[in-house]
N, C-alpha and C positions, 0 to 999 in steps of 0.2 A: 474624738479628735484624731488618734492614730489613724483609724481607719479612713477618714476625710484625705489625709495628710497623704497615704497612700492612692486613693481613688484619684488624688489630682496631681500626682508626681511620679510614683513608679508604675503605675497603669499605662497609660501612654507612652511608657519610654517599653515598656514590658510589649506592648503591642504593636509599637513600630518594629518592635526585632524581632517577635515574633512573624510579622506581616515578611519583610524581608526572607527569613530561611525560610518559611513560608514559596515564597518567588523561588527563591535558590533551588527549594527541591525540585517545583513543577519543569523550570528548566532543567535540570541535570535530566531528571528521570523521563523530558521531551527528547532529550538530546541522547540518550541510550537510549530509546527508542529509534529513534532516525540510522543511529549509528548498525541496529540489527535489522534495521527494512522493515519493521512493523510499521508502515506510514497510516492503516488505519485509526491505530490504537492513538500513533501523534498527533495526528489530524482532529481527535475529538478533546485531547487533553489541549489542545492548542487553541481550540472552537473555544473551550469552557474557561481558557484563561483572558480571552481578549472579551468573551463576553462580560468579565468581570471588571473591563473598564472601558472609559467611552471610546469610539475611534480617534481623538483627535490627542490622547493619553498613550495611547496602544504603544509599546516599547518595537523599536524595529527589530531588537533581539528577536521578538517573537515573530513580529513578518517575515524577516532572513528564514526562520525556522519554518514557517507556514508555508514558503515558497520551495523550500529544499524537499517537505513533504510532497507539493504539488507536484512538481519533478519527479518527483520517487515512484505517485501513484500514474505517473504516462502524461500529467497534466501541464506540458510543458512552457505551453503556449497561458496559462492562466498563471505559472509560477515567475513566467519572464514579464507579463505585467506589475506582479506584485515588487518585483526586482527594479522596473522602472519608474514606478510610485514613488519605491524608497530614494530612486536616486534623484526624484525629482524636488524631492521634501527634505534629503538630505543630502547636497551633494559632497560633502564633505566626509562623507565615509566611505572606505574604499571596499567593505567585504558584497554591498548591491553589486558593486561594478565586477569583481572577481567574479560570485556566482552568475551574473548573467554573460560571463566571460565562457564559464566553463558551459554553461547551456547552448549559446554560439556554440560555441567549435563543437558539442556531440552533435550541432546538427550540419555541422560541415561547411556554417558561415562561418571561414577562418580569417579573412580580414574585418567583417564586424566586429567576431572575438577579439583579435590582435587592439582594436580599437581598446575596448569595454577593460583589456588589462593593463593595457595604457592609463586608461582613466584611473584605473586603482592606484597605479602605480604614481602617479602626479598628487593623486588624491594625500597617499602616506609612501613617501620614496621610500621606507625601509620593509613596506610589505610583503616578506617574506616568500608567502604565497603564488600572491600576484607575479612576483619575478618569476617565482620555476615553474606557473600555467604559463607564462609567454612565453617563456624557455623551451618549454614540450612544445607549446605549439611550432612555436619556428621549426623546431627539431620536424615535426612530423609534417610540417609544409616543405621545407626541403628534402624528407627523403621522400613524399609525395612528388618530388617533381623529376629527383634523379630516378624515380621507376616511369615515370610518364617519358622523357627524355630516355632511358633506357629503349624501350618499345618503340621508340619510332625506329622507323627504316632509317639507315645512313645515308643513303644515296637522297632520300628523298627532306632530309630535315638539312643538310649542307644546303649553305643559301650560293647562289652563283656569286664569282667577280663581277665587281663590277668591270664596264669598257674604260681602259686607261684616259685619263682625262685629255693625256699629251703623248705626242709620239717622243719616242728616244732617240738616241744615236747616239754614237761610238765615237766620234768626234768630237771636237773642243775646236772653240773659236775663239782661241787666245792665244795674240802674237806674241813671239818671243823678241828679247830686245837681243841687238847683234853686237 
């Protein structure tokens, strides 16, 4: 009877927790991976954890993590999908919107970016992140622009006057009373 009493009581609660640190480690031990640029090594532990549940279960924890690999290995253009997936299935979370923020702007789409960290940032207004990648960006679109503006010629970036709309004069056409 103990054993019965065990098999249908602490079994179950022993193997949800287990299952759980279980999860906990294959993320950490994904995410110290990403963190040293091993993206192969993440890339297969990542393969073997989503095959372990159906697509429609799959945690976006591990897509964020999937996409940041894809990124990592030059696959940028397959990672910025996986990032629009997420934001399409989830729009309520702002870390899809961050990372395909920061994928914009390494490719020098800085008003898409500006967009994408926007969205984060509406998504969770105290996003941390989201605020100081907008920050940088703005930062580097405007000293982007005072070296563009720097370079040009003086003579030739002053825009002309316009022709005055009316003529002047130096007189006044107002009688004095006597």
């Amino acid at each position: 009877m103990p054993f019965k009493w065990f098999l249908l009581r602490v079994f179950p609660l022993w193997f949800c927790l287990a299952n759980h640190v279980a999860w906990a480690d294959a993320s950490s031990d994904i995410e110290a991976l990403i963190q040293n640029k091993q993206w192969a090594q993440a890339e297969q532990l990542i393969q073997a954890e989503l095959k372990k549940t159906s697509p429609s279960a799959q945690s976006p924890q591990w897509r964020l993590m999937a996409s940041q690999v894809l990124a990592g290995q030059g696959k940028t253009e397959e990672g910025m999908n996986v990032l629009q997936a997420l934001i399409l299935e989830f729009p309520e979370l702002p870390e899809p919107y961050n990372n395909l923020g920061v994928l914009l702007a390494a490719q020098g789409k800085f008003e898409a970016a500006a967009d994408a960290f926007i969205s984060a940032i509406q998504a969770r207004a105290n996003y941390k992140v989201a605020l100081q990648n907008l920050g940088d960006l703005y930062s580097a679109m405007a000293k982007q622009a005072y070296v563009k503006a720097k370079a040009l010629d003086d003579k030739k970036s002053l825009l002309p006057l316009p022709a005055p709309a009316a003529s002047t004069s130096t007189t006044t056409n107002i009688r004095t009373q006597r």
